[in-house]
N, C-alpha and C positions, 0 to 999 in steps of 0.2 A: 504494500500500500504506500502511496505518495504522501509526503508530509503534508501538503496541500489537500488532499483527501481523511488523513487522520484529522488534520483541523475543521474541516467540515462538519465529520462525521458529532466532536465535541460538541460544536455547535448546534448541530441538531439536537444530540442529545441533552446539551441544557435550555435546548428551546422545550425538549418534549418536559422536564421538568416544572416549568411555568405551567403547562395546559391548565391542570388543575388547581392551582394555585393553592398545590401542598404538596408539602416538601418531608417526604419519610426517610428514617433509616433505612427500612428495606430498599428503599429506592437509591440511598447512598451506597451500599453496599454493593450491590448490583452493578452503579456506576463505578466503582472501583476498580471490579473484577473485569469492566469494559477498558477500561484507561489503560489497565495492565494487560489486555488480550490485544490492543492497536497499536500498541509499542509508543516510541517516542521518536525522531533521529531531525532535533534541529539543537543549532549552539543557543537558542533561549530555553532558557526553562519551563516544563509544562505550564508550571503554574500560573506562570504570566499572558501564555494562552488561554487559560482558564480562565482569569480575571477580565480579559477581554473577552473572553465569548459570553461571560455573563453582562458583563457592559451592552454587550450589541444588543443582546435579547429584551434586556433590560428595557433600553431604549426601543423596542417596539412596541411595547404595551401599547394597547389600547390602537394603533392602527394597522388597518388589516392589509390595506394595499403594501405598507411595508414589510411585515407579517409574510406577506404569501413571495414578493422577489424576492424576500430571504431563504424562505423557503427552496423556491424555484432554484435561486442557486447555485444551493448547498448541496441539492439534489442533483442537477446536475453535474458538479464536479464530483460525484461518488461514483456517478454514472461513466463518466468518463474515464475513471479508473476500474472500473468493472467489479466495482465491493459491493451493490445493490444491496447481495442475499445478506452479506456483514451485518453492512448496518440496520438493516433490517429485525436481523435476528437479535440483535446489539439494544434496537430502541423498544422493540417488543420486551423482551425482556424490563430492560428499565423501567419500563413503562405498567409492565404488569408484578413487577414483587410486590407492590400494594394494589392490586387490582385496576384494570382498565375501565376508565371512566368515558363515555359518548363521544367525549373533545376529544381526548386519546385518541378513541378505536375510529373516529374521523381521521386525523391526525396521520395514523398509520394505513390507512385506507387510500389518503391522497398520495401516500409515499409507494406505499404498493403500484397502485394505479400509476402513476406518472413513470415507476421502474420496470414495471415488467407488463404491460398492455401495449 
């Protein structure tokens, strides 16, 4: 995977965090064992990735046209690395160690939909 696609793929993942605007251990946990499965390989440190990908997402609350070209994307640089099933199985997960909520299982439907139809 491209570092450019591991940064992506973050970034989905703490967009999929926000949906339900609740934030669990189970759901930490999970993202951990994700962090640690897409490796790392740039001279900044995760973290700082981190920090900015929660800033970006952050910064989209509340509008949706920005919301969905982030989307659009993020999805397509994953795409373009050919990780779809990855990240896929990556946010599903995430997404369901506390249970999949309507926004979510939207969420993951438009991601499904847009990578493999």
């Amino acid at each position: 995977m491209k570092q450019e696609s591991r940064v992506a793929l973050i970034e989905l993942l703490f967009l999929a965090l926000y949906l339900d605007n609740h934030l669990s251990l189970a759901e930490d946990g999970v993202l951990s064992e994700a962090m640690d499965s897409i490796g790392w390989e740039s001279g900044q440190p995760r973290e700082i990735c981190f920090l900015t990908a929660f800033s970006k997402v952050r910064a989209l609350d509340g509008d949706a046209v920005a919301l969905n070209d982030f989307l659009e994307q993020r999805a397509e640089i994953i795409a373009e690395s050919g990780h779809q099933s990855m990240a896929l199985t990556w946010l599903t997960k995430v997404l369901g160690a506390d249970g999949i909520t309507p926004g979510e299982e939207r969420f993951l439907k438009k991601l499904e939909k847009r990578w493999f139809s």
